[in-house]
C-alpha atoms as a printed R data frame, in Angstrom:
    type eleno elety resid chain resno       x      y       z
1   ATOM     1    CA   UNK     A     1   0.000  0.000   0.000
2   ATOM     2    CA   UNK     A     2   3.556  1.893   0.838
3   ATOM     3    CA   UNK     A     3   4.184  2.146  -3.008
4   ATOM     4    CA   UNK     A     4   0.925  3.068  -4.162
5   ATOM     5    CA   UNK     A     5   0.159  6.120  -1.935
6   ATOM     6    CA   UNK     A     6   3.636  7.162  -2.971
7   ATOM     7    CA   UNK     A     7   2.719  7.034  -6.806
8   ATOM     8    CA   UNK     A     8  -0.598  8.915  -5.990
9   ATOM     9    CA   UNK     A     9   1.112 11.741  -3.865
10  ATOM    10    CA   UNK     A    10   3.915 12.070  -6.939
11  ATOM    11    CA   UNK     A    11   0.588 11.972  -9.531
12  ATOM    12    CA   UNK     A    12  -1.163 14.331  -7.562
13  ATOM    13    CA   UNK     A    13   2.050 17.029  -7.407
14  ATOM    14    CA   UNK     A    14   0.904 17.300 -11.127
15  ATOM    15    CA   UNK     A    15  -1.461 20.268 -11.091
16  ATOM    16    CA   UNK     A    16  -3.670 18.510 -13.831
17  ATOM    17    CA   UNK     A    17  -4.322 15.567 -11.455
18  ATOM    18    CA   UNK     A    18  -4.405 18.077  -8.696
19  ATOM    19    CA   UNK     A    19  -7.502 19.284  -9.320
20  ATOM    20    CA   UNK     A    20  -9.836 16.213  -9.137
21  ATOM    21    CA   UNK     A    21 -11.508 15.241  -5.921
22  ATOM    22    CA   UNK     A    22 -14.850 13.823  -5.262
23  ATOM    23    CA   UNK     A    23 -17.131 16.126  -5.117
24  ATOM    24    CA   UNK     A    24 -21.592 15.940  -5.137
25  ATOM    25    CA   UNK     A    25 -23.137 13.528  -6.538
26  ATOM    26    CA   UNK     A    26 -19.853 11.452  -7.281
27  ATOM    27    CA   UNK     A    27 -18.686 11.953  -3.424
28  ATOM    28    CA   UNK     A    28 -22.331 11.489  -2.272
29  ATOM    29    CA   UNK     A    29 -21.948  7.727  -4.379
30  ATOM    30    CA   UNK     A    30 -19.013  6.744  -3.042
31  ATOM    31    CA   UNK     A    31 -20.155  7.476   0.802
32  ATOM    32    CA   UNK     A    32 -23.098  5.287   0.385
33  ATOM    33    CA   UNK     A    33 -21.304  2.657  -1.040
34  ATOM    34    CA   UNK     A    34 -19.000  0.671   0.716
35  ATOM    35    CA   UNK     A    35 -15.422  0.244  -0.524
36  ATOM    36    CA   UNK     A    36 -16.268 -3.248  -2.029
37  ATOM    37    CA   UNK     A    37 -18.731 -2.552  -4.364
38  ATOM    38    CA   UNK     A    38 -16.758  0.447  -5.528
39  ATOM    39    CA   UNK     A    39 -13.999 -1.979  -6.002
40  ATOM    40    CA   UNK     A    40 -16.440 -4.530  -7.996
41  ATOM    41    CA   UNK     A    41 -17.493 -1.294 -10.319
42  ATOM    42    CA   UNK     A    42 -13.903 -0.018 -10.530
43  ATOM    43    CA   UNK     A    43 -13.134 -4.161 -11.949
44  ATOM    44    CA   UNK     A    44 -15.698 -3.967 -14.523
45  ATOM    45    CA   UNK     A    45 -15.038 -0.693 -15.578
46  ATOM    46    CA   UNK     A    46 -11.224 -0.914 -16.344
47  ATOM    47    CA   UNK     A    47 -12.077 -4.665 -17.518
48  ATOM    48    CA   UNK     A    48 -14.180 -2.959 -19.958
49  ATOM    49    CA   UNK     A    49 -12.912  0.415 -21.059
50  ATOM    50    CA   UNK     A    50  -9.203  0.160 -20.241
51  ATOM    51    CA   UNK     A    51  -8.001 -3.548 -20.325
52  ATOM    52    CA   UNK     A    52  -8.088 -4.211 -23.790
53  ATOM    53    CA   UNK     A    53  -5.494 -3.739 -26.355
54  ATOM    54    CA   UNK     A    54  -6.588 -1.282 -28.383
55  ATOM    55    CA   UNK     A    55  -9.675  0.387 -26.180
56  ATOM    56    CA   UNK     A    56 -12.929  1.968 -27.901
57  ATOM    57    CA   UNK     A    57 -11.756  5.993 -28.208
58  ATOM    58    CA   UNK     A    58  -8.705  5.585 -26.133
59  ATOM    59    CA   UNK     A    59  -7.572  9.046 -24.054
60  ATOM    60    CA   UNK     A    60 -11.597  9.584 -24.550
61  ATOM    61    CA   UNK     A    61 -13.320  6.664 -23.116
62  ATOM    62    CA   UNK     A    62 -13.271  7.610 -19.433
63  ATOM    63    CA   UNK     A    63 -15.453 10.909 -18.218
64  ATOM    64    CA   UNK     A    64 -14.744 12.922 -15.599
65  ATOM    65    CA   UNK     A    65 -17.691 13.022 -13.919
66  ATOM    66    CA   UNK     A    66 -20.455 10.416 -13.432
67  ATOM    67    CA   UNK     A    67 -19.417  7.681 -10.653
68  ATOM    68    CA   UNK     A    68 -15.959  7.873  -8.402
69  ATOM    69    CA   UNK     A    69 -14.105  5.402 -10.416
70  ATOM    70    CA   UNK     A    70 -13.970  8.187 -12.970
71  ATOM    71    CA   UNK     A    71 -12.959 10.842 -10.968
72  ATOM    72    CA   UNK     A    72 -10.633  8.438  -9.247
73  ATOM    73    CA   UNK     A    73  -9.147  7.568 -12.658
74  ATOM    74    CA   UNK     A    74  -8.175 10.965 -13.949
75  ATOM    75    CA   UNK     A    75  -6.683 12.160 -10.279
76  ATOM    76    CA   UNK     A    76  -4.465  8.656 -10.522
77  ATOM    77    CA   UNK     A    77  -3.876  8.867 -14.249
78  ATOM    78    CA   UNK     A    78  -5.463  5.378 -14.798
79  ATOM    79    CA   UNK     A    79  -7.702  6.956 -17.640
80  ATOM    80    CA   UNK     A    80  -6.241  6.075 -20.427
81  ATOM    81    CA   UNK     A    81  -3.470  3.942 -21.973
82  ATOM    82    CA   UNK     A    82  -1.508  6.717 -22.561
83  ATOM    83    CA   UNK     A    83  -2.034  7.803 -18.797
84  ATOM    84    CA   UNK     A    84  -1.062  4.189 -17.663
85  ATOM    85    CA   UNK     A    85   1.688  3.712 -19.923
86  ATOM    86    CA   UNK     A    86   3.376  7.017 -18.426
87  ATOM    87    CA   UNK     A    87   2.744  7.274 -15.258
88  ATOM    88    CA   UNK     A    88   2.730  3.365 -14.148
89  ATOM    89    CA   UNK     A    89   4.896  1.817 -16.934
90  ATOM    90    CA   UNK     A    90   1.877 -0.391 -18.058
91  ATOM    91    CA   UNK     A    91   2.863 -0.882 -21.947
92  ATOM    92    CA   UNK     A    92  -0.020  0.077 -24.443
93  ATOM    93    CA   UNK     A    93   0.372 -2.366 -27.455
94  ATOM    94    CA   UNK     A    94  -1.361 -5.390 -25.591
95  ATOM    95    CA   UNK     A    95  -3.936 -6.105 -23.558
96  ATOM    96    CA   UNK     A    96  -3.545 -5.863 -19.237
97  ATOM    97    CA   UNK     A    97  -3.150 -8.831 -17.509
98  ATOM    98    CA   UNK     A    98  -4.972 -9.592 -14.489
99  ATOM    99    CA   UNK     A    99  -2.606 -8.438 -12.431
100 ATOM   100    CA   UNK     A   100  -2.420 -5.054 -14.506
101 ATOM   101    CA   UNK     A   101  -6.458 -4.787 -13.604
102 ATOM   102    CA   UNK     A   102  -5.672 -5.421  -9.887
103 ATOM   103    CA   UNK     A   103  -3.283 -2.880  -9.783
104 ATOM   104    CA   UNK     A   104  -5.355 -0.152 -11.189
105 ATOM   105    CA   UNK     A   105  -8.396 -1.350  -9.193
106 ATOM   106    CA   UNK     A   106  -6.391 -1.121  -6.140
107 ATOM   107    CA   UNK     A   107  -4.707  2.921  -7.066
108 ATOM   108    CA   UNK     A   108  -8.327  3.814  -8.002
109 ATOM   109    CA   UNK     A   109  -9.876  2.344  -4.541
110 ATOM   110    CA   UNK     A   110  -7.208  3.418  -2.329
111 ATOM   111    CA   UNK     A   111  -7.778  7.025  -4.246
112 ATOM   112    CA   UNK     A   112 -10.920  6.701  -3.054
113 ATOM   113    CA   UNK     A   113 -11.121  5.752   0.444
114 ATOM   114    CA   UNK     A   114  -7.825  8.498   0.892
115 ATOM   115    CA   UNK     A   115 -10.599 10.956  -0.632
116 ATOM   116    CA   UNK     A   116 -13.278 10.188   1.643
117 ATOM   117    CA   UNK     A   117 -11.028 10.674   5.017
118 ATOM   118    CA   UNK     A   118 -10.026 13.954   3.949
């Protein structure tokens, strides 16, 4: 857990990251969810938009506002392949393995809960 609050705190010093934090409706979701269905949504979502090899509108496929995975995934830079490939060292030309997706599930999450006990 060490190394991943360490790679947030360096991602956040980037004042593009900076600037996301839960906030309303996306804040309000994540309080009355607990952290393991956030971590269930966060699976399916980077299973889906940022797992495969060549995502659907990759550096567009992930909002910034609409559930806290999203948020999360900007302020982490987990958004994108590009994103991923820069900031974690995740490669872009193939498709994540599972312990790629476990990773980013787990820098989203802990995003998250560090968000919610601020």
């Amino acid at each position: 857990m060490d190394d991943i609050d360490e790679r947030i705190d360096a991602i956040a010093r980037q004042p593009f990251r900076a600037k996301f934090h839960l906030r309303g409706r996306d804040r309000a979701t994540a309080e009355l969810r607990d952290i393991r269905t956030l971590r269930l949504h966060a699976r399916d979502l980077i299973f889906k938009r940022l797992a495969p090899a060549a995502p659907h509108k990759d550096g567009k496929q992930t909002p910034y506002r609409g559930h806290p995975v999203f948020v999360a995934q900007h302020a982490t830079a987990t958004c994108c392949r590009t994103c991923l490939q820069r900031w974690h060292d995740v490669p872009t030309d193939r498709e994540l393995t599972r312990d790629e997706q476990a990773y980013v599930v787990d820098v989203v999450c802990r995003w998250i809960e560090r968000e919610l006990t601020s």
